[in-house]
PDB file of N, H, CA, C and O in Angstrom:
ATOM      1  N   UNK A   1     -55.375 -44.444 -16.804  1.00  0.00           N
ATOM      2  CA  UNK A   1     -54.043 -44.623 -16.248  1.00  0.00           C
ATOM      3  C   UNK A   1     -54.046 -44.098 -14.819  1.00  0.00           C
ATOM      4  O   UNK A   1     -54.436 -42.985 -14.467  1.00  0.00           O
ATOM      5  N   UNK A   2     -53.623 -44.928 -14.157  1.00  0.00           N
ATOM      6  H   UNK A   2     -53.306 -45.833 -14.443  1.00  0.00           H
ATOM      7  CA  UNK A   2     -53.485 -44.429 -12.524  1.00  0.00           C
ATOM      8  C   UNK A   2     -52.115 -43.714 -12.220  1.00  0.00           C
ATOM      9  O   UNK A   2     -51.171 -44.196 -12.846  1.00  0.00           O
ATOM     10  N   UNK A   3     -51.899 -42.950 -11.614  1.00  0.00           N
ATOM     11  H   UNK A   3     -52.666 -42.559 -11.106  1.00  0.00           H
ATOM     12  CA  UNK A   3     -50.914 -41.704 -10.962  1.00  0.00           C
ATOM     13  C   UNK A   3     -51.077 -41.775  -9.567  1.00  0.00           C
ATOM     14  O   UNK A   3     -52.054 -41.851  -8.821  1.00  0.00           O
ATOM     15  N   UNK A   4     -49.218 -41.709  -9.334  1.00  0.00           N
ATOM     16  H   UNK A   4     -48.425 -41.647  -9.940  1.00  0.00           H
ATOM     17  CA  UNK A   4     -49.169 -42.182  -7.638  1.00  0.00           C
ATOM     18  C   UNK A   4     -48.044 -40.481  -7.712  1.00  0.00           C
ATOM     19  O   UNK A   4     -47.489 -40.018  -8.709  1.00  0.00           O
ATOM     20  N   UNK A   5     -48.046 -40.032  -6.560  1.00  0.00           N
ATOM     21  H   UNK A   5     -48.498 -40.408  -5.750  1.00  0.00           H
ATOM     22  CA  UNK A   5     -47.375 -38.814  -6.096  1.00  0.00           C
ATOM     23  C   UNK A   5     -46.122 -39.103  -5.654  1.00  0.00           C
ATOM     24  O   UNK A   5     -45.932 -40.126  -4.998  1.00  0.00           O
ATOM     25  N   UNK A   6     -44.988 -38.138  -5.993  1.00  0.00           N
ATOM     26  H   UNK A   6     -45.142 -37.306  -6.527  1.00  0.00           H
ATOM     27  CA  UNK A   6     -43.992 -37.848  -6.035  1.00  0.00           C
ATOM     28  C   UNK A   6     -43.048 -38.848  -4.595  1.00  0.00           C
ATOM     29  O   UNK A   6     -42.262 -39.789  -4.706  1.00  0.00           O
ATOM     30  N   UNK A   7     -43.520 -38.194  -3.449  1.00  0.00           N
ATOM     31  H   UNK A   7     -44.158 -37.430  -3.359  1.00  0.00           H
ATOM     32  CA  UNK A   7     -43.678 -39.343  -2.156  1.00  0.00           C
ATOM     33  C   UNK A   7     -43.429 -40.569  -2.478  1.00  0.00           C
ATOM     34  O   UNK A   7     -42.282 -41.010  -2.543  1.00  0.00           O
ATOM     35  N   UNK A   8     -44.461 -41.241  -2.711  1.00  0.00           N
ATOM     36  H   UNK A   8     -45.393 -40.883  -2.658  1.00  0.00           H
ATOM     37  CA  UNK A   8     -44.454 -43.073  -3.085  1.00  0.00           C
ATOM     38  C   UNK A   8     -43.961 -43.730  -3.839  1.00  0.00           C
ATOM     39  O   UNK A   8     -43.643 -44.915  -3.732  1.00  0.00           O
ATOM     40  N   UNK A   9     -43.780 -42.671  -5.126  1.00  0.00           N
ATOM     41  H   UNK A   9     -44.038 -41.709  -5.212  1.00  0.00           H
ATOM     42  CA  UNK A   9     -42.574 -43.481  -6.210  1.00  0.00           C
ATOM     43  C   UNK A   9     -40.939 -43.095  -5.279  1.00  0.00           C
ATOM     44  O   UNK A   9     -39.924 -43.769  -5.454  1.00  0.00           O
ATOM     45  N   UNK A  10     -40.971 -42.600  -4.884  1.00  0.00           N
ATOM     46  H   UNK A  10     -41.795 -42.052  -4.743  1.00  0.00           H
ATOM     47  CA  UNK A  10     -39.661 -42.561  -3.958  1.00  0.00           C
ATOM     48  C   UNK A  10     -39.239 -43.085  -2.809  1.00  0.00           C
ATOM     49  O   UNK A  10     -38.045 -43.039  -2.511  1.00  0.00           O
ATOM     50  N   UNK A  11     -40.149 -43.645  -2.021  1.00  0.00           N
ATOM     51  H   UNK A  11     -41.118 -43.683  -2.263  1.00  0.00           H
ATOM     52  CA  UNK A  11     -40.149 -44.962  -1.364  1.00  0.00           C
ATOM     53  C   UNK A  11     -39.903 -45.926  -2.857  1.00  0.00           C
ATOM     54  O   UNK A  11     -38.820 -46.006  -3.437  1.00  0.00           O
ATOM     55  N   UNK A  12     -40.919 -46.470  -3.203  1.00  0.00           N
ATOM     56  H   UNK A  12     -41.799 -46.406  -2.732  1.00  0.00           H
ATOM     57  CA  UNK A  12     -40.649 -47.552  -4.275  1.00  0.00           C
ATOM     58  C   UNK A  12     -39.381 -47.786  -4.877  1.00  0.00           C
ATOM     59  O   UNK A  12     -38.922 -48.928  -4.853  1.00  0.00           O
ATOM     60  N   UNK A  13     -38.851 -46.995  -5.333  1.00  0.00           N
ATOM     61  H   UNK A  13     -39.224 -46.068  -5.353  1.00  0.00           H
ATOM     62  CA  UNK A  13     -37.512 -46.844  -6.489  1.00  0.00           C
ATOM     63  C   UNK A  13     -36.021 -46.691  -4.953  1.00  0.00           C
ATOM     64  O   UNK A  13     -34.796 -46.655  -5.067  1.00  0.00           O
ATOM     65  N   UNK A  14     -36.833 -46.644  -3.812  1.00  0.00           N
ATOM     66  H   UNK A  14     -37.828 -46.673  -3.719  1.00  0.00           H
ATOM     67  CA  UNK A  14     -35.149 -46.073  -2.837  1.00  0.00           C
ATOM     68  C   UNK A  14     -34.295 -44.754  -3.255  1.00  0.00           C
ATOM     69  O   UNK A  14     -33.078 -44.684  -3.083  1.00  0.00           O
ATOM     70  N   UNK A  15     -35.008 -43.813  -3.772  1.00  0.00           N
ATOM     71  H   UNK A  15     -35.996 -43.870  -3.912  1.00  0.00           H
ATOM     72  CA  UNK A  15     -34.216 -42.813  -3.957  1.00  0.00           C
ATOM     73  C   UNK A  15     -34.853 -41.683  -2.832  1.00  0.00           C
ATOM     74  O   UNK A  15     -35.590 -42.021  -1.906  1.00  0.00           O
ATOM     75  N   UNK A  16     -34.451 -40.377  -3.080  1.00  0.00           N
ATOM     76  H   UNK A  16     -33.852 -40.102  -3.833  1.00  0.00           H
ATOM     77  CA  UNK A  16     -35.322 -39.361  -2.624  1.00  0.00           C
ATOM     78  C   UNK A  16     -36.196 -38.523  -3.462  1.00  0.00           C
ATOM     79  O   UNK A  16     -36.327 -38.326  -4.670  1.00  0.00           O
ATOM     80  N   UNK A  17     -36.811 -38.053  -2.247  1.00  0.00           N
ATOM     81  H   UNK A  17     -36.704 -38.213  -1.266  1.00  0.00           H
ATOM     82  CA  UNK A  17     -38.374 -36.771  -3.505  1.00  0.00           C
ATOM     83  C   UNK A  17     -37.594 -36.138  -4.350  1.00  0.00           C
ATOM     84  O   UNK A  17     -37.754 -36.216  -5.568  1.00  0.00           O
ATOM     85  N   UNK A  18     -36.670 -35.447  -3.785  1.00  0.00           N
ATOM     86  H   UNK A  18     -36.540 -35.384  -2.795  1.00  0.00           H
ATOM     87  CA  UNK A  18     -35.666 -34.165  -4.711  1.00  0.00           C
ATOM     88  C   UNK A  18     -35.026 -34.666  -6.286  1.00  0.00           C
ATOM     89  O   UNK A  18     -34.803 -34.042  -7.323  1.00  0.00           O
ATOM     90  N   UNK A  19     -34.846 -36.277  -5.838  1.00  0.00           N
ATOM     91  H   UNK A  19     -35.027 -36.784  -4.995  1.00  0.00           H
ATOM     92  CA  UNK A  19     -34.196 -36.812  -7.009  1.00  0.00           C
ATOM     93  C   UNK A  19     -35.556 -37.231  -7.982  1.00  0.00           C
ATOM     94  O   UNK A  19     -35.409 -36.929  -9.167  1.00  0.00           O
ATOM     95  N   UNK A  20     -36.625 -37.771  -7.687  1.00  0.00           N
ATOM     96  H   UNK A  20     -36.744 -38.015  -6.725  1.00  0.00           H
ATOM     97  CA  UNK A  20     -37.468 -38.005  -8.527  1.00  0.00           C
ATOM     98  C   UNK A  20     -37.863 -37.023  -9.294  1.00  0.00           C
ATOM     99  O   UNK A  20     -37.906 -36.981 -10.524  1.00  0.00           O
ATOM    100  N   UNK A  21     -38.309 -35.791  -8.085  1.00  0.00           N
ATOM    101  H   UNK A  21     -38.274 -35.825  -7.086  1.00  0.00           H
ATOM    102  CA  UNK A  21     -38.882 -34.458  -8.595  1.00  0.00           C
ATOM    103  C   UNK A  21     -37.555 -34.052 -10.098  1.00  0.00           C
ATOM    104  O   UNK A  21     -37.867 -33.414 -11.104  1.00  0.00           O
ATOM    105  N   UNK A  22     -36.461 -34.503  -9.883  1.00  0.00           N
ATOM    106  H   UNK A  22     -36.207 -35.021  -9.066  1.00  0.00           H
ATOM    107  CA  UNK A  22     -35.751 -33.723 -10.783  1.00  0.00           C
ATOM    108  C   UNK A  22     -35.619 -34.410 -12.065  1.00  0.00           C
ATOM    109  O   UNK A  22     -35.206 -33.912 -13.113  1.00  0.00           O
ATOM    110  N   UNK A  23     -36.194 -36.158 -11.779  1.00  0.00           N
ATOM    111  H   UNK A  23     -36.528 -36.562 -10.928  1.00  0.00           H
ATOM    112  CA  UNK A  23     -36.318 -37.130 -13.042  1.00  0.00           C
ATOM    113  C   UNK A  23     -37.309 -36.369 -14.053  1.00  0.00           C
ATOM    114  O   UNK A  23     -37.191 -36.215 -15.269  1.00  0.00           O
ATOM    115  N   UNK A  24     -38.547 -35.845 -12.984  1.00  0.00           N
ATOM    116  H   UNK A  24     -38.643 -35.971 -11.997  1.00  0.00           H
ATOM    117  CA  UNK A  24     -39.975 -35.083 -13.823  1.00  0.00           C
ATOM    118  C   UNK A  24     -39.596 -33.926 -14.535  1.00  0.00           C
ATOM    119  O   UNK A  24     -39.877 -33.791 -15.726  1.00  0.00           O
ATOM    120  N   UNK A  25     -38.859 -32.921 -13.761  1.00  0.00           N
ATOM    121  H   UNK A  25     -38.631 -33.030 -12.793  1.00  0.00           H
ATOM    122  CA  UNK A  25     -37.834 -32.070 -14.295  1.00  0.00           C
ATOM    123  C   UNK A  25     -37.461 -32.276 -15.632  1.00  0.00           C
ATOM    124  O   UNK A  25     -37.974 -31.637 -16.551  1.00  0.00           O
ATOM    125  N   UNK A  26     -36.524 -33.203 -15.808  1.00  0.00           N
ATOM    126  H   UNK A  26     -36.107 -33.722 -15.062  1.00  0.00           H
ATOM    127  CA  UNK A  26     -35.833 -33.358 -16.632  1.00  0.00           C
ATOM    128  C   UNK A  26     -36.470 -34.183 -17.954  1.00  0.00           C
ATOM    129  O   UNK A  26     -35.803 -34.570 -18.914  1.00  0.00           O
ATOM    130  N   UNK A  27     -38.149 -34.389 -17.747  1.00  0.00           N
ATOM    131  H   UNK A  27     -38.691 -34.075 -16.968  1.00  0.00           H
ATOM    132  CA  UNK A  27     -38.933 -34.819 -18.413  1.00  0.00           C
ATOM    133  C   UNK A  27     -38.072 -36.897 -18.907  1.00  0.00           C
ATOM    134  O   UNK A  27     -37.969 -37.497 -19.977  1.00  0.00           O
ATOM    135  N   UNK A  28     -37.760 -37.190 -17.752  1.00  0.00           N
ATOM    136  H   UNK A  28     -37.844 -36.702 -16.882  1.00  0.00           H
ATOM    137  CA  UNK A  28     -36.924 -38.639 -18.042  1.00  0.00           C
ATOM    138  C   UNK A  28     -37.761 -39.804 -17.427  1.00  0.00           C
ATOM    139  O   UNK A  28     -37.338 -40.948 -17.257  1.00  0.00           O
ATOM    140  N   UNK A  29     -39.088 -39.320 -17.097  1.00  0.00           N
ATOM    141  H   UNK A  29     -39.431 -38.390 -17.234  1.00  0.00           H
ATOM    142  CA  UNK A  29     -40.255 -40.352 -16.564  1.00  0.00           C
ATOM    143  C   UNK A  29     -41.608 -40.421 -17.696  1.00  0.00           C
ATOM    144  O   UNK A  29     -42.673 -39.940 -17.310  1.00  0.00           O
ATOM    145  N   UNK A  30     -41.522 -41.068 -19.178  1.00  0.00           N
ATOM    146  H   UNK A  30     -40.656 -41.459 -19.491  1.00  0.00           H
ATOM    147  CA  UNK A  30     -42.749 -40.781 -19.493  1.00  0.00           C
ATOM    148  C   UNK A  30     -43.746 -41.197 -19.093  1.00  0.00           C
ATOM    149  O   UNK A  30     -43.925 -42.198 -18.400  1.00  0.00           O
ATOM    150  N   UNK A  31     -45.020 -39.938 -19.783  1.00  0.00           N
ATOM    151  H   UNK A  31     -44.874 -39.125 -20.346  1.00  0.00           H
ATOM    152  CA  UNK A  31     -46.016 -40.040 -18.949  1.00  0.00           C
ATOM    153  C   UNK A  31     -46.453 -39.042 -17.803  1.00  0.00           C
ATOM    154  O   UNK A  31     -47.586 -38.596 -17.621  1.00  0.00           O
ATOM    155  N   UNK A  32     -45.381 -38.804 -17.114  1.00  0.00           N
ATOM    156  H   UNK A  32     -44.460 -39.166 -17.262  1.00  0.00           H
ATOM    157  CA  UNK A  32     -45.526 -37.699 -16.079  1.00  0.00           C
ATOM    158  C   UNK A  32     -46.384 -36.663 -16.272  1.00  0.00           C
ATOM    159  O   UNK A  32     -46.458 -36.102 -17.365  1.00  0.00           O
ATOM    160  N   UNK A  33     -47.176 -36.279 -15.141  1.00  0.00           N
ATOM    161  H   UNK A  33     -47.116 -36.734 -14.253  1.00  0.00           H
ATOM    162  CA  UNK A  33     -48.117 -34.785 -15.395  1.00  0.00           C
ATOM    163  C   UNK A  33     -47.501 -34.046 -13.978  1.00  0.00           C
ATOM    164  O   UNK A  33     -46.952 -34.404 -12.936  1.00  0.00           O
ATOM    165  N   UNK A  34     -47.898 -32.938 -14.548  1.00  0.00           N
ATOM    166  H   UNK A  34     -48.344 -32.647 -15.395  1.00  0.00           H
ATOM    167  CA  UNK A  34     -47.740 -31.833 -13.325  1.00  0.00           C
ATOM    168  C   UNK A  34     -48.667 -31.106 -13.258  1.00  0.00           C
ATOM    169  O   UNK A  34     -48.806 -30.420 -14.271  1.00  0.00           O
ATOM    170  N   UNK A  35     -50.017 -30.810 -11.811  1.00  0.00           N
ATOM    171  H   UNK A  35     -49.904 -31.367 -10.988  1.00  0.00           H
ATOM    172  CA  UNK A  35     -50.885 -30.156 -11.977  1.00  0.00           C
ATOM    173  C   UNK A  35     -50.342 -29.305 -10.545  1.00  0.00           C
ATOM    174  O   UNK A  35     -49.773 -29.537  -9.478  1.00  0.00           O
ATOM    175  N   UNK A  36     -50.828 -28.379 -11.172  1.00  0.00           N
ATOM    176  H   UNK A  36     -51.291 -28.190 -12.038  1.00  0.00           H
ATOM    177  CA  UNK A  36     -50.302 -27.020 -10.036  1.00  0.00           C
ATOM    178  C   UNK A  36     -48.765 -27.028  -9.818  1.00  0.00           C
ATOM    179  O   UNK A  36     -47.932 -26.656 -10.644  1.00  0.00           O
ATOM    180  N   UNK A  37     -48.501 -27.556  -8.459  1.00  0.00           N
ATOM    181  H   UNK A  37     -49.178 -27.859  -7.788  1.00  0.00           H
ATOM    182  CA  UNK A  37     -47.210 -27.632  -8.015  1.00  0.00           C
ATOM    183  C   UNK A  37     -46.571 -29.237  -7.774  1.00  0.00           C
ATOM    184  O   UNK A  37     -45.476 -29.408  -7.239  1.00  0.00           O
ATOM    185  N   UNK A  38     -47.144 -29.984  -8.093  1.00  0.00           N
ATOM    186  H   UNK A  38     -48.034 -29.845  -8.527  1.00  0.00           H
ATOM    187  CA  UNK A  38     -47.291 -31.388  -7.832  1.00  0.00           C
ATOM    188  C   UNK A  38     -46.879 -32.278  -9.160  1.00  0.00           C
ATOM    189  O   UNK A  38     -46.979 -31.913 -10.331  1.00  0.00           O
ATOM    190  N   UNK A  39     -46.527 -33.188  -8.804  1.00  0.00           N
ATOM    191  H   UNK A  39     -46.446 -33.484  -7.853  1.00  0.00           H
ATOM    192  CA  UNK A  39     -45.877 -34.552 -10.052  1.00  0.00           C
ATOM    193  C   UNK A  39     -46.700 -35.349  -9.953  1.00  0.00           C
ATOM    194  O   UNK A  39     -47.317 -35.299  -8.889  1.00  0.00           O
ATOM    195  N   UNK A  40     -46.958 -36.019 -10.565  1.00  0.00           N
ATOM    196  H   UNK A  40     -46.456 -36.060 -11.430  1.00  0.00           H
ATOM    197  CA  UNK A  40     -48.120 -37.590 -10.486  1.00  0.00           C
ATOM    198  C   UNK A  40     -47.245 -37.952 -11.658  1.00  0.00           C
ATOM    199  O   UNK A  40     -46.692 -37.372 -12.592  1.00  0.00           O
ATOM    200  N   UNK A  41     -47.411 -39.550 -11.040  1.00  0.00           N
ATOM    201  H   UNK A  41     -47.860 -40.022 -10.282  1.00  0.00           H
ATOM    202  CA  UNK A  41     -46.455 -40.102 -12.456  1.00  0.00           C
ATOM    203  C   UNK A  41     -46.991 -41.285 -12.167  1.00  0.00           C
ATOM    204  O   UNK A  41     -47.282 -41.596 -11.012  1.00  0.00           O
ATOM    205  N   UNK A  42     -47.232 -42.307 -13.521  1.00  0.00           N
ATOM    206  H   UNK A  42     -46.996 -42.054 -14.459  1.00  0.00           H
ATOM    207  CA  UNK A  42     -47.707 -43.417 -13.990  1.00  0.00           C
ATOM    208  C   UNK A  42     -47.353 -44.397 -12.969  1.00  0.00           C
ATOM    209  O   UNK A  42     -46.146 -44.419 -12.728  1.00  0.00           O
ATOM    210  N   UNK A  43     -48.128 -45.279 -12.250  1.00  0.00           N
ATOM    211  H   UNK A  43     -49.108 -45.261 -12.445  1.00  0.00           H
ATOM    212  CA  UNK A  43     -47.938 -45.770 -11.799  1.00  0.00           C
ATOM    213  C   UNK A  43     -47.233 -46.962 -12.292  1.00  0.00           C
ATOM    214  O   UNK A  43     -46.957 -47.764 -11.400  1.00  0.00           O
ATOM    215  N   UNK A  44     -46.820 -47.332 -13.644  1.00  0.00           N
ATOM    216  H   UNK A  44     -47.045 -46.681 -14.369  1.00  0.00           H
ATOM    217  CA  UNK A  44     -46.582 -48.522 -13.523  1.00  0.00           C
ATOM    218  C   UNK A  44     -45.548 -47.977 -14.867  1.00  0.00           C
ATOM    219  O   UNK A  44     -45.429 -48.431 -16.005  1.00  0.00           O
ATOM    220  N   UNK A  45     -44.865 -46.778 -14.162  1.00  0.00           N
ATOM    221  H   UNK A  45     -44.962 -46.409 -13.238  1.00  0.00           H
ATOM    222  CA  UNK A  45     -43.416 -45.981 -14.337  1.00  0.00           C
ATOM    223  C   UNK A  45     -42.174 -46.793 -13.915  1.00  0.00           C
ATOM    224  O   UNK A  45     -42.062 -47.214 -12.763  1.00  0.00           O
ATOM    225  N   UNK A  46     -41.106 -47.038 -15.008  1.00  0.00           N
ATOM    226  H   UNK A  46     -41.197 -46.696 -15.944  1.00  0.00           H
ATOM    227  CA  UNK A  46     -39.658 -47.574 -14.775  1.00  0.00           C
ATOM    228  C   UNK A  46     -39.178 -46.253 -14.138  1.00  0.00           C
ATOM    229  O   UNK A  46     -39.583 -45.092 -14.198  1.00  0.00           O
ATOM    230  N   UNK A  47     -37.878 -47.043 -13.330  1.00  0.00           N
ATOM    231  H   UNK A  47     -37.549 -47.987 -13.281  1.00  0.00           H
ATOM    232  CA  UNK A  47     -37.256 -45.857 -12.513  1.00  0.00           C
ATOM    233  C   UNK A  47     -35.814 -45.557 -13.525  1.00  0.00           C
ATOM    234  O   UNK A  47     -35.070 -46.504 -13.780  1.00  0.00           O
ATOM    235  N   UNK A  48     -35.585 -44.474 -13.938  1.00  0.00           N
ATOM    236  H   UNK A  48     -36.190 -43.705 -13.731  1.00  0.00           H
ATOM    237  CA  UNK A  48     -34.937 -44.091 -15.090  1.00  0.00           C
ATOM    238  C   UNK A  48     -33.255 -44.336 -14.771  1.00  0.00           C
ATOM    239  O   UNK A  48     -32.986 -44.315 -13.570  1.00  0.00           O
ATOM    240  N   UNK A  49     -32.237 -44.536 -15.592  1.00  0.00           N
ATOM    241  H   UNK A  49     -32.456 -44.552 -16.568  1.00  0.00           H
ATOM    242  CA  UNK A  49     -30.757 -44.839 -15.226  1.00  0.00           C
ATOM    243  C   UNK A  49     -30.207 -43.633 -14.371  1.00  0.00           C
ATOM    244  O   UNK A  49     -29.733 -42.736 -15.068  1.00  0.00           O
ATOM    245  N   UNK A  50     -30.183 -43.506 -13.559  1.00  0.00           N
ATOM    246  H   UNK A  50     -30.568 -44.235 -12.993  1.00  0.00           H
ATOM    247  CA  UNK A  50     -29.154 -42.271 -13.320  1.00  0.00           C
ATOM    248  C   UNK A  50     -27.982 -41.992 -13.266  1.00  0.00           C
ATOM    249  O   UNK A  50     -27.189 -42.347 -12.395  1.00  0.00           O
ATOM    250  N   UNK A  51     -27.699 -41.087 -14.539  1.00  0.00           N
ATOM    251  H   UNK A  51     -28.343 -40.798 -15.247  1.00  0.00           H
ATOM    252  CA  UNK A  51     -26.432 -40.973 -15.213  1.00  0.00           C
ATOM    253  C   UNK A  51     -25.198 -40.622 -14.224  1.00  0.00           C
ATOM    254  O   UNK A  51     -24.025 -40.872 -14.501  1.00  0.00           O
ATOM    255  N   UNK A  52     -25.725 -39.886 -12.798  1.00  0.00           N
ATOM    256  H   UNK A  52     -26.678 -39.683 -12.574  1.00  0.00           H
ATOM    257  CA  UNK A  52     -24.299 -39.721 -12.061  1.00  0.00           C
ATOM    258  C   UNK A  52     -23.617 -40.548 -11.591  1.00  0.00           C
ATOM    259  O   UNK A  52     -22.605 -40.171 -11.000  1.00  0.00           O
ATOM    260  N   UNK A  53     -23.908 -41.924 -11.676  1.00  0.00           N
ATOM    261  H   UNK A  53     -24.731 -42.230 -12.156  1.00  0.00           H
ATOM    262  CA  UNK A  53     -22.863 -42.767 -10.864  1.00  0.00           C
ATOM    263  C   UNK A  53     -21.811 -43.192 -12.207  1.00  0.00           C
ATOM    264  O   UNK A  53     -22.125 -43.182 -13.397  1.00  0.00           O
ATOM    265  N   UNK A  54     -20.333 -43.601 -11.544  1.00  0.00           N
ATOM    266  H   UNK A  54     -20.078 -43.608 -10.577  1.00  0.00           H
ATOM    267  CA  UNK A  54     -19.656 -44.218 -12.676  1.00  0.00           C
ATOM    268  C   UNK A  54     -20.024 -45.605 -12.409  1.00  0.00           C
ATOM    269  O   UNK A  54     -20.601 -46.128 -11.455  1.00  0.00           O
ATOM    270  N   UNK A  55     -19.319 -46.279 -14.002  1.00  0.00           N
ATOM    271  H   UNK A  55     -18.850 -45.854 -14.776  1.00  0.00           H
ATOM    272  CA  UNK A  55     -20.004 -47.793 -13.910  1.00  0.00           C
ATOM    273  C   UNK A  55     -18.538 -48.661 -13.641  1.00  0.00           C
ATOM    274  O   UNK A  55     -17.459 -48.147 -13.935  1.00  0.00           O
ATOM    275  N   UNK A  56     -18.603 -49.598 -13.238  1.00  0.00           N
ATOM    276  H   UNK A  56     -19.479 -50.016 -12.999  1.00  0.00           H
ATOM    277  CA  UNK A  56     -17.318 -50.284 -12.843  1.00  0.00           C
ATOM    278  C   UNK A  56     -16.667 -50.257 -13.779  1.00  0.00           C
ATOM    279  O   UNK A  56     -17.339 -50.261 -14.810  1.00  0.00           O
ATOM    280  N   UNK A  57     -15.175 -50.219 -13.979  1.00  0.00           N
ATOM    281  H   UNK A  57     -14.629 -50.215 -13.141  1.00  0.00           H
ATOM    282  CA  UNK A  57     -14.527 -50.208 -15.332  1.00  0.00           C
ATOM    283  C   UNK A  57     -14.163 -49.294 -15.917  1.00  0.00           C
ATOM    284  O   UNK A  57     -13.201 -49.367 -16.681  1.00  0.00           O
ATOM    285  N   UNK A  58     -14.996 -47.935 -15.660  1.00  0.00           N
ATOM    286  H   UNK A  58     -15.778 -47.876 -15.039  1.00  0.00           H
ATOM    287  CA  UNK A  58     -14.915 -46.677 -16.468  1.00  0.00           C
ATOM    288  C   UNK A  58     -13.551 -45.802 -16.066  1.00  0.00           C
ATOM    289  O   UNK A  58     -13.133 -45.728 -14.911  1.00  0.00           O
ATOM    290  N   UNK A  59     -13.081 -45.311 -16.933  1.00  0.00           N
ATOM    291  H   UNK A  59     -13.421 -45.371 -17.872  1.00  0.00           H
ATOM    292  CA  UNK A  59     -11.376 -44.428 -16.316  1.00  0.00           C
ATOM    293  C   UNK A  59     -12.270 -42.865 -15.621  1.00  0.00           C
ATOM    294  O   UNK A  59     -11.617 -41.960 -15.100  1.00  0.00           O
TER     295      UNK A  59
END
């Protein structure tokens, strides 16, 4: 399995590092490893829902 760094899945997906780093966090990317201080995550990783936005419709 190939692993791309924290950086490049965050270009890819349009979010930021802080927000990915906190997907790994929150263990919501399977697959993810963490060696030392660092994330590597599956390269061929879905980018997970993120629950803070509301959805149209919602009160």
């Amino acid at each position: 399995m190939d692993f791309i760094p924290v950086g490049e899945v965050a270009v890819k997906w349009g979010i930021s590092e802080r927000r990915v780093q906190k997907f790994c966090e929150e263990q919501r990317i399977p697959g993810v490893k963490r060696f030392s201080r660092m994330w590597m995550i599956p390269k061929d990783a879905k980018k997970p829902i993120d629950g803070r936005k509301k959805r149209d419709g919602c009160a």
